[in-house]
C-alpha positions in Angstrom: -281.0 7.0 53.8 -282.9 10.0 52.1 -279.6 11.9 52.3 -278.0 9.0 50.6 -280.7 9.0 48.0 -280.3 13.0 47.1 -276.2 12.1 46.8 -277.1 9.2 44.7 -279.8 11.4 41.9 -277.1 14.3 41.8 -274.2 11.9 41.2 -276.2 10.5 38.3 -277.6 13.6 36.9 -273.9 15.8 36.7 -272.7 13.1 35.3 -274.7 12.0 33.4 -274.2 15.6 31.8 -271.1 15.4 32.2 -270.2 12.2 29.8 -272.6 14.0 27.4 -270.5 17.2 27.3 -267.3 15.0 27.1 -268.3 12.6 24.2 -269.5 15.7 22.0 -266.1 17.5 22.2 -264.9 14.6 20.5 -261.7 15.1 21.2 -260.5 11.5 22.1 -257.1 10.6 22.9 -255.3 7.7 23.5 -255.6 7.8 27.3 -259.2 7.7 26.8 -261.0 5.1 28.9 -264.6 3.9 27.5 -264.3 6.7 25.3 -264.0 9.4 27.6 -261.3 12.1 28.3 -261.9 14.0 31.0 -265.8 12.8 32.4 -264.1 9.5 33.7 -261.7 10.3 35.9 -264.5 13.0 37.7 -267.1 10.1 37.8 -264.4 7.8 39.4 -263.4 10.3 42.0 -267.3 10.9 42.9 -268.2 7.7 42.4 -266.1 6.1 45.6 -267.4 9.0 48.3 -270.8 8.1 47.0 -270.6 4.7 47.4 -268.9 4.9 51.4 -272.3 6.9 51.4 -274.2 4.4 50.3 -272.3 1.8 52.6 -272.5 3.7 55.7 -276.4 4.7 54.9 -277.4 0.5 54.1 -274.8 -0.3 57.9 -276.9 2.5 59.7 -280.4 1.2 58.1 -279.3 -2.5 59.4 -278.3 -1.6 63.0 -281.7 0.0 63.7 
């Protein structure tokens, strides 16, 4: 679980940054989703690995 935790705080923090440094080049497009160019599509392909983690770190806290 604490490995799942550390995943979890960097996931949010980088990307956190991340949507920060993409909504101040203000370069929006129209394949912009939520207002974001680039930052999206990173968060989205993090986002699912960290959530199997998540899954797989709840499943292993259950079966104990």
């Amino acid at each position: 679980m604490r490995n799942f935790l550390y995943h979890l705080v960097t996931f949010v923090f980088v990307n956190a940054q991340l949507v920060v440094l993409d909504l101040r080049q203000g370069q929006q497009t129209n394949q912009a989703v939520l207002g974001l160019d680039w930052a999206f599509w990173l968060i989205l392909s993090w986002g699912f690995p960290v959530a199997l983690h998540g899954v797989q770190a709840l499943a292993g806290r259950r079966r104990a």
